[in-house]
C-alpha positions, -999 to 999 in steps of 0.1 A, spaced: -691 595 -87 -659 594 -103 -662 632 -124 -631 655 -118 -645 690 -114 -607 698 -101 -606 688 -143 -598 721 -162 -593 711 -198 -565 686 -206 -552 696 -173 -560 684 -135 -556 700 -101 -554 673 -76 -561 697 -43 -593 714 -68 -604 679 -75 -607 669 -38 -625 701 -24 -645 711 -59 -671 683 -54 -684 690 -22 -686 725 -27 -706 716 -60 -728 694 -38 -735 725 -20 -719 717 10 -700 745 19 -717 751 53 -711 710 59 -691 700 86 -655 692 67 -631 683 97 -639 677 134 -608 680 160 -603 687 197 -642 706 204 -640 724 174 -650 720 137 -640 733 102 -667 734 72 -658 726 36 -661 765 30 -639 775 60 -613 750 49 -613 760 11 -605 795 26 -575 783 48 -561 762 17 -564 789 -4 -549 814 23 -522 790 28 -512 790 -12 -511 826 -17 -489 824 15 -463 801 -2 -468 821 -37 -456 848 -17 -424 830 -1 -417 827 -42 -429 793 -41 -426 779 -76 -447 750 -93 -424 714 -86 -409 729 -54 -409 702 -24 -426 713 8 -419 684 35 -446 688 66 -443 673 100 -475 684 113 -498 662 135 -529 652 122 -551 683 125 -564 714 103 -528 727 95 -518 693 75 -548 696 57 -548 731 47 -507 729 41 -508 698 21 -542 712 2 -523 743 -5 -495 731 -13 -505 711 -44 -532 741 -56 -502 761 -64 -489 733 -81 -460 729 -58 -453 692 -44 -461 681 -7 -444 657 13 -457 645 46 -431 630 67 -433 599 88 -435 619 127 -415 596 143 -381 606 118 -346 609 133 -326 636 130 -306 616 104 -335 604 88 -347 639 84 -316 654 72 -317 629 42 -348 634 33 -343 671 30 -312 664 10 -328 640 -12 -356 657 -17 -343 691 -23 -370 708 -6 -377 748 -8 -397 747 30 -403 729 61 -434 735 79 -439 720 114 -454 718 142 -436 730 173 -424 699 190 -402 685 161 -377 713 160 -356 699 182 -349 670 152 -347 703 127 -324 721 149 -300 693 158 -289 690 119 -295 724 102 -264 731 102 -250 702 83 -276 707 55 -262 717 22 -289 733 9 -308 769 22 -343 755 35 -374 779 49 -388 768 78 -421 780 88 -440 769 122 -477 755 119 -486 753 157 -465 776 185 -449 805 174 -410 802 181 -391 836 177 -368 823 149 -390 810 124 -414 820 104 -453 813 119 -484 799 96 -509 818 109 -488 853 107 -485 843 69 -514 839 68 -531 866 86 -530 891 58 -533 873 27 -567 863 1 -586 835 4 -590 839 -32 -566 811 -49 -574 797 -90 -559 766 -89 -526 757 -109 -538 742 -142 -516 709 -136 -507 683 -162 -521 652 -159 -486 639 -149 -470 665 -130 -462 654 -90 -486 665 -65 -476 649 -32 -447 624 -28 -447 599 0 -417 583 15 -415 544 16 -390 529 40 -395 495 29 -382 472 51 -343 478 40 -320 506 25 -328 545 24 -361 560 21 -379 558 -16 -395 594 -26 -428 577 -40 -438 602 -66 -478 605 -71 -491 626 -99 -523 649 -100 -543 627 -124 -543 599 -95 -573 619 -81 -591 601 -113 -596 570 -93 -599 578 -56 -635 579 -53 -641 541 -66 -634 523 -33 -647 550 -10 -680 565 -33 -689 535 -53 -677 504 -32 -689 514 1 -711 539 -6 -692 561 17 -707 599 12 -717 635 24 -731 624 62 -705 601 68 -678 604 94 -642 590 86 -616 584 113 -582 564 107 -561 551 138 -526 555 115 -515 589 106 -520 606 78 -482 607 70 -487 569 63 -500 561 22 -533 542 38 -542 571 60 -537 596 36 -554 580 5 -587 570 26 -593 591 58 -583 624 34 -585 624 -2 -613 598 -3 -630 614 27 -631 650 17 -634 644 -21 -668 622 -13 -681 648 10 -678 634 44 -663 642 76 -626 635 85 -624 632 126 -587 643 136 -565 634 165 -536 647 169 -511 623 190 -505 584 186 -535 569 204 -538 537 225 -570 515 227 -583 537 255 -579 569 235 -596 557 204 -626 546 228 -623 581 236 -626 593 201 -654 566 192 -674 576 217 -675 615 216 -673 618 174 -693 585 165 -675 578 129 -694 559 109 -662 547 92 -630 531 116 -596 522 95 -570 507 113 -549 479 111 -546 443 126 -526 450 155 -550 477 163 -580 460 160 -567 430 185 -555 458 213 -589 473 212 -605 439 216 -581 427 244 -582 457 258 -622 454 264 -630 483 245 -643 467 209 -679 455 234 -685 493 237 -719 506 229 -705 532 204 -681 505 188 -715 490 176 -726 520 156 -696 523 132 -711 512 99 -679 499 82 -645 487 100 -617 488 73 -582 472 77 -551 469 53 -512 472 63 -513 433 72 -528 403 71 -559 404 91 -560 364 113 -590 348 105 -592 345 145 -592 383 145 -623 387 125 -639 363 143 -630 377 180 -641 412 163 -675 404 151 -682 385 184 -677 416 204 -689 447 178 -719 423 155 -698 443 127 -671 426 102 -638 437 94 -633 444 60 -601 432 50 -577 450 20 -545 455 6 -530 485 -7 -490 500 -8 -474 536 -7 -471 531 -43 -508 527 -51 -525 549 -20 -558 531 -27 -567 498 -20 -565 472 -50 -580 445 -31 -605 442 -7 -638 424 8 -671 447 8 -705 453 16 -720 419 12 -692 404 3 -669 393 29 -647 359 36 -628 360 64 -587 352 56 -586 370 26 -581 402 12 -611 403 -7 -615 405 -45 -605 434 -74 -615 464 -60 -638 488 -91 -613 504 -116 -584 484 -106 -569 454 -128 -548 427 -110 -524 398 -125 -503 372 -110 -473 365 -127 -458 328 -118 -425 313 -116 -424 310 -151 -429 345 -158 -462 337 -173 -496 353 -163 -514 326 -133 -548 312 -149 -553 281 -122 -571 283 -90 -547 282 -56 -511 289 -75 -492 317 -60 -481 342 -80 -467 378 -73 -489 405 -76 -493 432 -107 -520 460 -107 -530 486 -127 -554 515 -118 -553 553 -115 -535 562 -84 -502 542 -94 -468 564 -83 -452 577 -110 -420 565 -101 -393 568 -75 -370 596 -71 -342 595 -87 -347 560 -87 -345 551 -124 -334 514 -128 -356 504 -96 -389 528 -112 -384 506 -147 -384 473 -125 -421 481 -107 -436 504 -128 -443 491 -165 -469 503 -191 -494 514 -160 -485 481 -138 -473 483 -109 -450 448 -90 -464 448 -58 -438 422 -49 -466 402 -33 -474 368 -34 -508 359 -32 -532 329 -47 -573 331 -57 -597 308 -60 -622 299 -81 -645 324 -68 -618 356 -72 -610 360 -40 -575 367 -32 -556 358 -7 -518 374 9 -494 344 9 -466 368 22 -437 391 4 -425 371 -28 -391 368 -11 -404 358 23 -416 329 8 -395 299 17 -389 266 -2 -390 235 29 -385 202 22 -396 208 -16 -427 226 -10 -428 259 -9 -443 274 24 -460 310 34 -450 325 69 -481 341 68 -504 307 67 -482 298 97 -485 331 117 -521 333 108 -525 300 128 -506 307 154 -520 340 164 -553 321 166 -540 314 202 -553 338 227 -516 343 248 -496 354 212 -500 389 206 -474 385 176 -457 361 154 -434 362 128 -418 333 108 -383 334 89 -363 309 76 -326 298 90 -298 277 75 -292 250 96 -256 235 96 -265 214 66 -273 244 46 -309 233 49 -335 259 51 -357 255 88 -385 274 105 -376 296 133 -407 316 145 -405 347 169 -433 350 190 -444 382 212 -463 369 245 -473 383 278 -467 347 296 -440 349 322 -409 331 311 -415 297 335 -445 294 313 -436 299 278 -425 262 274 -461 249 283 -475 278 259 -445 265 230 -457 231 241 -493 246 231 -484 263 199 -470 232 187 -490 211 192 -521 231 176 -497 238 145 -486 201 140 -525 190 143 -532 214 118 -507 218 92 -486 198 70 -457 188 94 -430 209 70 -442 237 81 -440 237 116 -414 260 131 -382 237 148 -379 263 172 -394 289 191 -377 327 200 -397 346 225 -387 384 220 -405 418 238 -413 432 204 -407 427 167 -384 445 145 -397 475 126 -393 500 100 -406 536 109 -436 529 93 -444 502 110 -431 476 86 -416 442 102 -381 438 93 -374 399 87 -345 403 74 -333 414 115 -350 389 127 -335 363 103 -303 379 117 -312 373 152 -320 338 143 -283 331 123 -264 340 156 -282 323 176 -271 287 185 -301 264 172 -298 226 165 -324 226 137 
């Protein structure tokens, strides 16, 4: 399952690698991409890729040249990104919800050649193209705007007759950016021989091939998305199902119900809207043969309340921008609900303690090393933080997590989110995952606040739907069920109700605002 054919000597082609093996499968006239009430075959789309590369060869496109894409999720980000890294040139899909600002650095910092976009984002373009210091092509993907240059014009005229770049093994193909949860962007640099180890989740694990239809609630800009619902996807010979806007529980009913996936991937806070919302009971809901989740911790409540209403388990992972695949995760047959599932095939994972030394004992946290194909390169222009993460083929995940005696791992939080209380060290995440057991919190997030001692307490910030004469029963609630439950160190001193949590732009919470929030407030903890 895991043969290259996009493998052309001692070189790779990463966009060759993901389109050669269906095509070698002999399913060229198999159904590749569905959107909107059309679809696109795995022939049809190798002749748009190719198209769009001999488009960008003739824009004088060179080999390492960035080409940044905000396109929606649809057959243009396919056959842009695709085409981009045949030539050998470097694609960078950008988060759709960018500001100006934001986008204007990441041009900068990236030093793109081209923008390609769709129509509504050149407003954002427009508003800083002046400012830019560098000359940058912009091409439209969708509506054709009298200024720019317009994908399908390019393409109208040119071969769908493309060879693909003969690559090195470690020259970029597609960068992602990573906000992290503070500071500037991060230009995540992924090389073509990553391609060696995308099929071992989806082809070996799951068993997730031609006839299969994959659909993913994030967007492909996001590393999750991207890894799983398109290079996985296409390079195992299923069926990606596209939509182009950011969908509600509603829509993705919608979408379940008139393309019947066989895979779902989505995250926690997507999974509990669709069961809130009524919509998880749904005949169609009950034909999906394999519900993924990664970006958070998945409450153990969650999987229960899912598997009541669908008969169908979550299967909970973990994975980062750096990595694109998962390197943890439950599995056919294997499944235990709180955890992120054990060493996924072709990935190796160490903890390394306190003491710098590798974790051996059962139930010891430890932060989180692996090591497997699709590891980043590096970080643009990044040197000292790339020689901090990336070492000999590891890769710091900056996670904490634990295992038990039977290898399953479980997420104890970020390595500094951990807090030390009273002695013992304590994991917002155990406390969150308790509290979010409670049918009236939607979210929860736990931090840790000085109080006037110096003395480290628990604040937690909880989102609710309960009108504000009732939240002190519901606190009353919450607290009660934590202090029955859990050691009594680590139950929050006080309660914040907020509207919503902090985020990054990819969706990342931001504790570090909401420990903010909590030093200027005036708490007697």
């Amino acid at each position: 399952m895991n043969s290259v054919i996009g493998t052309i000597g001692g070189t790779v082609n990463m966009a060759e690698a993901i389109l050669g093996p269906s095509l070698a499968r002999g399913q060229a006239n198999d159904i590749a991409i569905y959107f909107g009430d059309g679809t696109v075959t795995y022939s049809e789309l190798v002749q748009r890729v190719n198209q769009t590369g001999n488009a960008m060869l003739e824009l004088g496109l060179d080999r390492g040249d960035r080409v940044l894409l905000m396109i929606k999720d649809s057959p243009n980000f396919l056959y842009a990104h695709l085409g981009t890294m045949k030539i050998g040139a470097v694609a960078v899909a950008l988060n759709l919800r960018l500001s100006s600002a934001d986008l204007k650095y990441t041009i900068e910092d990236s030093e793109a050649s081209v923008l390609i976009l769709d129509e509504i984002f050149i407003g954002i373009y427009e508003d800083i193209a002046d400012s830019l210091d560098q000359p940058l092509k912009v091409i439209t993907a969708d509506e054709k705007l009298p200024a720019y240059d317009h994908l399908p014009d390019l393409l109208a005229d040119t071969s769908d007759d493309l060879e693909p770049a003969a690559m090195k093994p470690e020259d970029p193909a597609f960068w992602s950016y990573s906000s992290g949860t503070t500071g500037s962007p991060k230009g995540v640099v992924h090389v073509h021989k990553m391609i060696r180890g995308v099929n071992y989740l989806f082809g070996e694990f799951f068993g997730i091939g031609p006839g299969d239809r994959v659909y993913g609630t994030s967007k492909l800009f996001f590393a999750y998305s991207l890894g799983h619902c398109y290079h996985a996807a296409l390079s195992v010979g299923a069926s990606v199902v596209l939509f182009p806007d950011w969908p509600d529980a509603e829509v993705v009913a919608e979408v379940v119900d008139k393309y019947r996936p066989t895979v779902l991937l989505s995250v926690p806070t997507f999974y509990r809207n669709l069961v809130r919302n009524g919509v998880a009971s749904n005949e169609s809901f009950q034909q999906v043969r394999y519900y993924i989740s990664a970006g958070e911790k998945l409450p153990e409540a969650l999987f229960d309340e899912w598997r009541d209403a669908t008969g169908q388990p979550i299967y909970e992972g973990i994975g980062a921008t750096e990595t694109v695949n998962l390197f943890l995760s439950n599995g056919p047959g294997a499944v235990k609900a709180g955890t992120c599932g054990k060493i996924t095939p072709g990935t190796e994972v160490k903890l390394i303690g306190q003491d710098g030394e590798i974790v051996t004992e059962p139930d010891t946290p430890g932060v989180l090393w692996t090591r497997m194909e699709s590891i980043a390169d590096s970080y643009w222009k990044l040197p000292e933080k790339s020689s901090e993460v990336f070492q000999d083929g590891w890769y710091c995940t900056n996670d904490s997590f634990t295992f038990d005696a039977d290898g399953w791992y479980e997420y104890q939080g970020r390595a500094d989110d951990m807090l030390k209380i009273s002695g013992q060290w304590v994991s917002p995440t155990e406390i969150e995952d308790h509290v979010l057991r409670h049918e009236k919190v939607f979210e929860a997030a736990v931090v840790g606040v000085a109080n006037e001692d110096g003395l480290i307490r628990l604040v937690m910030f909880m989102v609710t739907q309960e009108a504000k004469d009732a939240r002190v029963a519901l606190e009353k609630e919450v607290q009660d069920s934590l202090v029955a439950q859990l050691s009594i160190y680590k139950c929050p001193r006080r309660i914040i109700h907020v509207d919503s949590m902090p985020t990054t732009a990819t969706g990342k919470l931001q504790r570090h605002a909401l420990r903010e929030q909590a030093a200027q407030a005036i708490i007697d903890i």
